[in-house]
Each structure stands twice: as structure tokens, then as C-alpha cells.
C-alpha positions in Angstrom: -27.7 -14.7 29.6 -26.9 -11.5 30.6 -24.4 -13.1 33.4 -22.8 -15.1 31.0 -22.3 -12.9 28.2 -20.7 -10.7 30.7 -18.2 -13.5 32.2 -17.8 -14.1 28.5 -16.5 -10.7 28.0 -13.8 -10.7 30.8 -12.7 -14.0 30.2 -11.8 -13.1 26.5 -10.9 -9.7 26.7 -12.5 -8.9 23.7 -13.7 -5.4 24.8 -11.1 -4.5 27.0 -10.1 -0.9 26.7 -12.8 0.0 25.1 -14.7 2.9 25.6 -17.5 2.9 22.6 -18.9 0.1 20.5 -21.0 0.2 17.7 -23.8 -2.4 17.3 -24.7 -3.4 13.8 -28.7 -3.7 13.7 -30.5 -5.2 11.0 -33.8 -5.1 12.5 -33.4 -8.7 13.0 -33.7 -11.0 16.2 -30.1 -11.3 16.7 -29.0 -7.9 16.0 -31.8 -6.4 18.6 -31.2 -8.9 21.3 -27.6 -8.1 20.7 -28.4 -4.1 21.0 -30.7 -4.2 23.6 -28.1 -6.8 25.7 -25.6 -3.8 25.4 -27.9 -0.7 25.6 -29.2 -1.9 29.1 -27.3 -4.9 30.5 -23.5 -5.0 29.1 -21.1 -2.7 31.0 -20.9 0.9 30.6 -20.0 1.4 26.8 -20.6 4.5 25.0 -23.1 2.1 22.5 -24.3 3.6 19.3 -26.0 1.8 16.2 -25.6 1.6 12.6 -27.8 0.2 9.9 -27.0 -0.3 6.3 -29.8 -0.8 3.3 -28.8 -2.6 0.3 -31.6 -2.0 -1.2 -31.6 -5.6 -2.4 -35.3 -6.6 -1.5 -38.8 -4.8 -1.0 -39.2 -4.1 2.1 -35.9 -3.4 3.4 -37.3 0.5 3.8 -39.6 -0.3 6.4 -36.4 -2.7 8.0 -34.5 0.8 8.3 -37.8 3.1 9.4 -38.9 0.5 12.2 -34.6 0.3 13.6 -34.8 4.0 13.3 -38.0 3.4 15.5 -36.2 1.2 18.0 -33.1 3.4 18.2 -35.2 6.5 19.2 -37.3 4.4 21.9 -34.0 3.0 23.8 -32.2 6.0 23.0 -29.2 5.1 21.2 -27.7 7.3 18.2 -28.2 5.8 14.9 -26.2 6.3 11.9 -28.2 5.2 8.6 -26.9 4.3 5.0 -28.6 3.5 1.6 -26.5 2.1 -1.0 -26.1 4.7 -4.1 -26.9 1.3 -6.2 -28.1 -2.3 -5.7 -25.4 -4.6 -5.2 -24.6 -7.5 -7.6 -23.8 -10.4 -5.1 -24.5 -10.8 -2.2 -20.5 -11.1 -1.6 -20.8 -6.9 -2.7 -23.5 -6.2 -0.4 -21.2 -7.6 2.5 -18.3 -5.1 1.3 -20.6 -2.0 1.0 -22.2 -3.0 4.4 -18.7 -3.2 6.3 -17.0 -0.3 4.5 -20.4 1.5 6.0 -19.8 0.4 9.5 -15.9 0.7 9.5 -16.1 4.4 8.3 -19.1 4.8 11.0 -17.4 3.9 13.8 -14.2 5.9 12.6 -16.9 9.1 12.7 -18.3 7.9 16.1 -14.7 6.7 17.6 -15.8 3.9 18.7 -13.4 1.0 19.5 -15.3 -2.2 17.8 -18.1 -2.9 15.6 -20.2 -5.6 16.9 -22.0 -7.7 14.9 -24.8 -10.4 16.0 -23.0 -13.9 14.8 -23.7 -16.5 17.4 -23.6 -20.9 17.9 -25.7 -21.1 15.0 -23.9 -19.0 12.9 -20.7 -20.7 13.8 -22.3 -24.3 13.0 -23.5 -23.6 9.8 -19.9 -21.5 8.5 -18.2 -25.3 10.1 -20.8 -27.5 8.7 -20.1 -25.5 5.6 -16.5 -25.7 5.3 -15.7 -29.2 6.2 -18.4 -29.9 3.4 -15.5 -28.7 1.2 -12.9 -30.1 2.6 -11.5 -28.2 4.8 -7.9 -28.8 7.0 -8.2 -27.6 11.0 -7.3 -24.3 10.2 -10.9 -23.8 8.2 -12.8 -25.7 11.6 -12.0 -22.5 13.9 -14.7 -20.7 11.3 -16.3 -17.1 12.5 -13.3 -15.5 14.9 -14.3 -13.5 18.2 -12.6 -10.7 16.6 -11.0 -10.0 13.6 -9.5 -6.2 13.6 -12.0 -4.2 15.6 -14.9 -6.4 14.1 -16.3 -8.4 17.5 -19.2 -11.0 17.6 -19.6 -11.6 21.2 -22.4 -13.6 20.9 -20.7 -16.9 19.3 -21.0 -18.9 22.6 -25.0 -18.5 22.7 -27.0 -20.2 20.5 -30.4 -18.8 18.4 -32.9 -20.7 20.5 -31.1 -18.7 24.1 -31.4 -15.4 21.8 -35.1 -16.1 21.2 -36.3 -17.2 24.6 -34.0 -13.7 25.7 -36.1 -11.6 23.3 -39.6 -13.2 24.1 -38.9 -12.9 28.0 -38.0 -9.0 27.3 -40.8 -8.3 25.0 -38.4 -7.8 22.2 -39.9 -6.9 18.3 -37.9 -7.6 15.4 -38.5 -8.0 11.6 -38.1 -11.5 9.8 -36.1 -11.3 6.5 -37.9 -13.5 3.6 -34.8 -14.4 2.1 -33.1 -16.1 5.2 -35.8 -19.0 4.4 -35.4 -19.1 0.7 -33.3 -22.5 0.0 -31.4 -21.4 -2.7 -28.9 -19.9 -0.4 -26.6 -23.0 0.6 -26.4 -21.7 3.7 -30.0 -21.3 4.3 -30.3 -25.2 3.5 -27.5 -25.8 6.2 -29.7 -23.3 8.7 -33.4 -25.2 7.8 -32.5 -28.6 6.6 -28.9 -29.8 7.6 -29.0 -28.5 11.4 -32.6 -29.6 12.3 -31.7 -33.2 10.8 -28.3 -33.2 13.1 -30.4 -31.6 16.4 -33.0 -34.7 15.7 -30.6 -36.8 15.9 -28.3 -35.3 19.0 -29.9 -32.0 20.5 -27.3 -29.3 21.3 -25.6 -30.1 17.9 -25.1 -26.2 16.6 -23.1 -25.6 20.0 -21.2 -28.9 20.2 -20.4 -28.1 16.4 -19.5 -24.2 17.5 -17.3 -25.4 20.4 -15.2 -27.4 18.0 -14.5 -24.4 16.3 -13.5 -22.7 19.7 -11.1 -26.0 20.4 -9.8 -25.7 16.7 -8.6 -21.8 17.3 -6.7 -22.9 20.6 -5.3 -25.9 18.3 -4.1 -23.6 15.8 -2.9 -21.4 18.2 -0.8 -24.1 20.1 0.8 -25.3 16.4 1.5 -21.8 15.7 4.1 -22.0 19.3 5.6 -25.4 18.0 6.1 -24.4 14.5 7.8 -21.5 16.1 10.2 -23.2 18.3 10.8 -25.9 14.9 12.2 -23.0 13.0 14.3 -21.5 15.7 15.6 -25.4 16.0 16.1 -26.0 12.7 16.8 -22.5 10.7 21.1 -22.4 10.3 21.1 -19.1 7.8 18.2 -16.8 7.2 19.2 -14.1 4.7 17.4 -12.2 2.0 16.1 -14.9 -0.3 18.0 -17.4 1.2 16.9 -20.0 4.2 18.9 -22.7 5.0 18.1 -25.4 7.1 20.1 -28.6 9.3 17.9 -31.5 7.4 19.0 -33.9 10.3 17.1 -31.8 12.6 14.4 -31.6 10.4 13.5 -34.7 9.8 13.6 -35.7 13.7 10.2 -33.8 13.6 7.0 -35.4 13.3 5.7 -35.4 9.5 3.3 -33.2 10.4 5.3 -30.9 11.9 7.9 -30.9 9.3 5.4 -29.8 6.6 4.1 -26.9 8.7 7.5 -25.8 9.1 8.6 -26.0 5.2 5.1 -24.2 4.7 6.0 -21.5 6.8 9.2 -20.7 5.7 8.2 -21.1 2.1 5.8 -17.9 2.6 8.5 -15.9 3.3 9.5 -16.4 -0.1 6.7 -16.9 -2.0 3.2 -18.2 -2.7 2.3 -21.7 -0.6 2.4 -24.8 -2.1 -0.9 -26.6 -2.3 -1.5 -30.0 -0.3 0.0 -32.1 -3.5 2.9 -29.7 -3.9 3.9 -29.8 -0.2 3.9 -33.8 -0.5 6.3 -33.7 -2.9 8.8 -31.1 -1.6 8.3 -33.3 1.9 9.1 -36.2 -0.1 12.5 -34.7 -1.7 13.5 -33.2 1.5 13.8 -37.4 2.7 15.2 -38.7 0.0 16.3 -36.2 -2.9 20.0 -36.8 -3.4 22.8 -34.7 -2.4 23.3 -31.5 -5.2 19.7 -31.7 -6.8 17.2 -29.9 -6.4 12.8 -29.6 -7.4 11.1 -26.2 -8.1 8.5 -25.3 -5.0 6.1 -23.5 -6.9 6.0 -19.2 -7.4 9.4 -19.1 -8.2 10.7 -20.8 -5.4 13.4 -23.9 -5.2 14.5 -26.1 -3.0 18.0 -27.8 -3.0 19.8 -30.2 -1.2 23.5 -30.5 -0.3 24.7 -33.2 2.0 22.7 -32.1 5.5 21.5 -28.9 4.4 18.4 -28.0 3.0 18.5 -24.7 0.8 14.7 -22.5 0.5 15.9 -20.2 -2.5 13.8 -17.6 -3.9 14.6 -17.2 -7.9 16.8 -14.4 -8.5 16.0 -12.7 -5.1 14.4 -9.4 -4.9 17.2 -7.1 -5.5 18.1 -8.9 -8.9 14.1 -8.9 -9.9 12.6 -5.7 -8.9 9.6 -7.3 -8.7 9.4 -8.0 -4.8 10.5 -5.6 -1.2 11.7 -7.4 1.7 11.0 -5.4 5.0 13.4 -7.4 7.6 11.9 -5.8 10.5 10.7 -2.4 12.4 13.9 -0.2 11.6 13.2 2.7 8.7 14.0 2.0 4.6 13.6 2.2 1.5 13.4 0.4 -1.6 12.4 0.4 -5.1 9.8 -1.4 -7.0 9.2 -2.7 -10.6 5.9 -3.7 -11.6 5.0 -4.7 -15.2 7.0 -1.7 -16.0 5.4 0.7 -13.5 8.3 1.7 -10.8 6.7 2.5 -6.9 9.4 3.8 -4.3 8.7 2.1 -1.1 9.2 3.9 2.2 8.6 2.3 5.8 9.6 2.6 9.4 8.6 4.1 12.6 5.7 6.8 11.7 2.5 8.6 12.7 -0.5 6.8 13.2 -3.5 7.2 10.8 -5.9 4.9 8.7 -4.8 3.7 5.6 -4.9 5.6 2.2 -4.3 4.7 -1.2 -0.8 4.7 -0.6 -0.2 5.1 3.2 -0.9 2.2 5.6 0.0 2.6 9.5 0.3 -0.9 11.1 0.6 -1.9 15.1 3.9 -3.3 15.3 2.7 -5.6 17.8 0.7 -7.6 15.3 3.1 -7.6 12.7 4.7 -10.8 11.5 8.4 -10.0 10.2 9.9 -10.2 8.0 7.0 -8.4 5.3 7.4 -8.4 1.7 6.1 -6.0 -0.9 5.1 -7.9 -3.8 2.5 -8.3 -6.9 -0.3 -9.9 -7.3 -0.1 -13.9 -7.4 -2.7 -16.7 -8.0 -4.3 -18.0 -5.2 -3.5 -14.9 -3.1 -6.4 -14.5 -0.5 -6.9 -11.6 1.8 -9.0 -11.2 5.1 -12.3 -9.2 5.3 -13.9 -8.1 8.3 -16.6 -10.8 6.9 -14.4 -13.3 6.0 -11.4 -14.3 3.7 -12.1 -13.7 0.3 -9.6 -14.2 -3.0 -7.6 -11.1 -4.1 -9.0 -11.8 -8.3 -12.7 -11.8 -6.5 -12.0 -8.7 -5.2 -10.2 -6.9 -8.4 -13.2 -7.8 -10.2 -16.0 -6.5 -7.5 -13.8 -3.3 -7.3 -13.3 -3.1 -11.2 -9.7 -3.3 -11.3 -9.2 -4.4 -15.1 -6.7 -6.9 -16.1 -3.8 -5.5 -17.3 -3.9 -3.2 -14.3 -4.0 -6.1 -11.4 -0.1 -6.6 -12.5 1.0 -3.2 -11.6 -1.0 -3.0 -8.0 1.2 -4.0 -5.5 0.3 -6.5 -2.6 1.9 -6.9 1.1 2.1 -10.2 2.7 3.8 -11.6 6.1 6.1 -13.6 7.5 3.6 -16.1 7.2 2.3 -15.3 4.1 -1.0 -13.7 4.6 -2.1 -10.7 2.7 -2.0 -7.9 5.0 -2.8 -4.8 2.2 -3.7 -4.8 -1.2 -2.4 -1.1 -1.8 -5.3 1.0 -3.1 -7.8 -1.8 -2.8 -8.1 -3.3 0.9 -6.8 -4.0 3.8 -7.1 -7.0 6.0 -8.2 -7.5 9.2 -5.1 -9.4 10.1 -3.0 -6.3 10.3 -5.8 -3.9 12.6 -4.3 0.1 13.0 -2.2 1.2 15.5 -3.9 2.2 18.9 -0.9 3.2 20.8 1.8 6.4 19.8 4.5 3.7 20.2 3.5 1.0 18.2 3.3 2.5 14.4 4.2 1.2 11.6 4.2 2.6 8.0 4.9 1.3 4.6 4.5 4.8 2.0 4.0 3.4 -1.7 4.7 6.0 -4.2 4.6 6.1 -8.2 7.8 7.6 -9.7 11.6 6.9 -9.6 12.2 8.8 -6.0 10.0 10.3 -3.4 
């Protein structure tokens, strides 16, 4: 295990560059196998530990006196929090604990947080997901990395962990609630995994490696939607996308729809799998000089052998939305609900993000980015998962009528990259290099 967690590591890249790494340790099987596989077998990080109580059980004292135990007999340095209150949800605890460990590892500078997710973990969050429904994009479940959070341990399954711990003489401390059933998860973990390991052993890391296949898949249709749009894209202005519709439609349906998708973010919110169907379905047989509404303000128009993506009134005309075309420096203003920002963004200093500062890599940056409010159905990336941008105004007590004025930034793509003054995804991970900044200032007011 220790071999292949290693090979595992310089296949990936996952830790490359990195010169300290802080484990998260719950006390639990995976997190101390994980510790201990980088305190005396990984290669030579800087490794230091964190552990967060939620205070959300009885017990979970002794969890943090008995790591603080462990930390001080392999001699790693621990950094402990308590939360100030118990957490409503568990989705809450989850925030508290990463905001914890991100903030740690700022104080330690360490290059990644690693956390113990492994096969298991990766067949239930599947299992889970295509339960609901979910399209290929859902199937890649847990990433390898997301930011600087890093679960190395995805390819090994619980039962490796365990015989890894018992052969090393490895303690740990059982949680009560992780066999309590009315978690839906815990049902997947004790009920729906067993059933599918009766029935085919290995299952959990068949099941995990479809994830890994799904990620390579997604990654693959990222290229050809790429090359689609270069093909097919005549006019690309603020606003305004235009596209050859013979070209278009010498694309796969699939393909097409990915396409439309895509360049519909730039102007707006997605449309769902029924509203895509029928803006597909216009775009093959609307009629010359017509046109259907796309959702979030956006239309689509056809006239003769060119498709028209319009966004309503563009942003100049509606204040309400800040096109950044690319890496060059600008400015811009922004309306609100009747609160005016002034926007500022280029080249700039690194530094973590603030309530109204955000420095981004350039590398990772989809262009063009626009500065927008809050929509329906807008979803941003935690270092724990994705998570809806409402969900999180209410966990973070932002009232109603003040959710209009907060201002939201999303890619070329459409993803939420910072919900200004509230949180910041994972997608968009700070600069590491001089070179490669990127800020976006937001500031209340008429001028800066």
C-alpha cells in the first residue's frame, strides 16, 4: 500500500511542488492510516495535523484528547479547534470544519489539506448520485483535488485501509453516528454496498473506478466542445454570439446541446434538461426571423443560416451584470437592486480573498468572467462538495432582501467562481506564482 499510494502520487501529480501538507485527523481509521502513511512512509513533506470538534455528539472530547495523544507520540504538530456553537446541520458542521482547516494551513503554509476519502467513499457519493438521477458529469463524484483540498486515498478501498492499520498496530476511535441509518448515506455504507459486494466482490472499487473513467470522459468532452465552438462561433461580442447553424447541426446531437449549453453560460443561467430540448429543437427547425426565449433573460433567434445567442438588453444597457473579456486591467460599474459596486480587475498582487478583494491564478481562469447577481439555481463549489448559493445565504444568515444586492462571479462556463463576501469556490484556487494573478476589487460607492 505504501508502494502504491506512492506510484499513485507521481502518476497524478497531485502533490507535486509541495513542500507541507496538512492531514485532517478525526481520530478515525481512515484519517490515522492516512496520517501515519504520511508521517512515516509518504515522501519528505513537512506534515502537520489538524482536528476540528463540532461538538455535535458526547464524546467527541475524548476524539480530540486521544488525536492530541497520537499527534504527540508520532510527533507531528497539531492544531485544534472547538466550534464557539453546535452546528445546525450537518451541511454547517462541514463549512466550520473546512473554514478551520483552510485558515490552518494558511497559518502552517502548507500547500494541501488532505483529507482521508477513499473507494468506499467514492462508491457510496456515485451510488448516491445516480440514485437521483444524475448525467455523467455527477458519475466522476469525490475529485483528487479540488483547490488545495487532496484525498489521495480514493484508489484504496476501507477493507486495504483496515488490514494496513491492523498490520501496523494502528488505534483509532469508532464514531456511533457513522452506523446510525438515518443518515442516507450510512444506509448506502451498511446496507446498499454489502448487498452489491454479495453479489459481485470488489463492487466499491469497480463503482469508484467509474467515477475515475467518468472524470477522463468529461475531460475529453470538455476538448471537443472546445474545438465545436471554435468551428462553429462566426461573432462573439459582448452579449452577442452568433453561430453558422449549418455547421452546427453537422454535429452529433449530443454534441450540439453541449455546445448551445456552453455558450449560453456566458450569457446567462443554464437551461435545464427540458429547456435545452427545446432550444435544440428550434435551432432545427424554427423558421427564418423567429425566435424562443432561453431562460434568465436570454434569447435565441434565427435568421436564414445564422443562429443569434442574445443576452436581454446586454450589460451596458442593464447595469445589472460585468463582462471581464479577458486578463487586461478595467473597470466597470454595477447596479444592484439599487446598490451601485465599482468593479476593478486586472493584473495585481497576490493575496487570499477578502470581502471585496479576490486574487485568482490566471491559469485556471475560464474567460470571458462576468460579474453578476444572484440567480436561481446558482450553485457554487466547496472544498466538500457543490452546494446551492440560497443554501448557503441561509447557513450564513444573509436575509432576503440583501441576497439581491450581493454580487456573484461566474465563468466562461458558468460556474460560480466567488460569491463576494460569502465564499469562494474551489474551482478558482489562489495564485501560487508572482506571474499568474488575477484580481477583481468590488467596492460600494459611485467611484473608487
Amino acid at each position: 500500500m505504501r508502494d502504491r499510494l506512492a506510484q499513485h502520487l507521481r502518476d497524478t501529480g497531485l502533490l507535486d511542488d509541495c513542500k507541507g501538507v496538512l492531514v485532517a485527523v478525526s481520530g478515525g481509521l481512515d484519517s490515522v492510516v492516512l496520517l501515519h502513511l504520511f508521517r512515516f512512509s509518504a515522501p519528505p513533506f513537512r506534515v502537520y495535523a489538524a482536528h476540528y470538534d463540532h461538538r455535535m455528539r458526547a464524546g467527541s472530547a475524548g476524539d480530540a484528547l486521544w488525536v492530541r495523544g497520537l499527534c504527540r507520540a508520532w510527533s507531528v504538530p497539531l492544531s485544534m479547534g472547538t466550534a464557539e456553537r453546535v452546528p445546525g446541520s450537518e451541511a454547517e458542521a462541514r463549512d466550520m470544519r473546512y473554514e478551520f482547516l483552510l485558515r490552518t494551513a494558511r497559518e502552517r503554509q502548507c500547500d494541501a489539506v488532505l483529507t482521508a476519502h477513499h473507494a468506499d467513499d467514492q462508491a457510496e457519493t456515485v451510488l448516491f448520485r445516480l440514485a437521483r438521477g444524475t448525467g455523467i458529469g455527477g458519475l466522476q463524484g469525490i475529485r483528487a483535488r479540488r483547490g488545495i483540498i487532496v484525498r489521495p486515498l480514493l484508489p484504496f478501498t476501507r477493507v486495504q485501509l483496515e488490514a494496513w492499520a491492523r498490520r501496523n498496530r494502528l488505534g483509532w476511535r469508532e464514531d456511533p453516528t457513522n452506523v446510525e441509518h438515518r443518515y442516507a448515506r450510512n444506509r448506502i455504507r451498511h446496507v446498499v454496498l454489502p448487498a452489491l459486494e454479495q453479489v459481485s466482490p470488489g463492487a466499491a472499487g469497480r463503482i469508484a473506478a467509474v467515477a475515475a473513467r467518468a472524470v477522463e470522459a468529461e475531460s475529453a468532452w470538455h476538448e471537443v466542445v472546445r474545438a465545436a465552438v471554435e468551428d462553429v462561433v462566426e461573432t462573439d461580442t459582448d452579449g452577442l454570439i452568433e453561430l453558422a447553424r449549418d455547421r452546427l447541426l453537422g454535429y452529433h446531437p449530443h454534441i450540439r446541446a453541449r455546445v448551445i449549453r456552453h455558450l449560453l453560460a456566458r450569457l446567462g443561467p443554464v437551461p435545464d434538461k427540458a429547456g435545452t430540448r427545446v432550444v435544440m429543437e428550434f435551432i432545427s427547425g424554427g423558421s427564418s426571423g423567429t425566435g424562443i426565449e432561453a431562460g434568465g433573460g436570454a434569447r435565441v433567434e434565427r435568421e436564414f443560416e445564422r443562429i443569434r445567442l442574445r443576452a436581454a438588453g446586454g450589460p451596458t444597457a442593464r447595469e445589472d451584470a460585468v463582462v471581464i473579456r479577458d486578463v487586461g486591467p478595467g473597470q466597470a460599474r454595477l447596479s444592484l437592486a439599487g446598490s451601485a459596486r465599482q468593479v476593478k480587475w486586472g493584473q495585481g498582487t497576490a493575496g487570499v480573498t477578502t470581502g471585496s478583494v479576490a486574487a485568482f491564478d490566471t491559469s485556471a481562469l475560464r474567460f470571458p468572467l462576468v460579474l453578476r447577481g444572484w440567480q436561481p439555481g446558482d450553485r457554487v463549489r466547496l472544498p466538500y462538495g457543490s452546494k446551492k448559493v440560497k443554501k448557503l445565504f441561509q447557513e450564513r444568515r444573509v436575509g432576503r432582501a440583501s441576497r439581491a444586492r450581493v454580487p456573484v462571479l461566474v465563468d466562461a462556463a458558468g460556474s460560480v467562481l466567488w460569491v463576494v463576501g460569502v465564499a469562494r469556490s474551489v474551482l478558482a484556487p489562489p495564485p501560487q506564482l508572482e506571474q499568474r494573478v488575477f484580481s477583481i476589487t468590488v467596492m460600494d460607492g459611485e467611484s473608487f
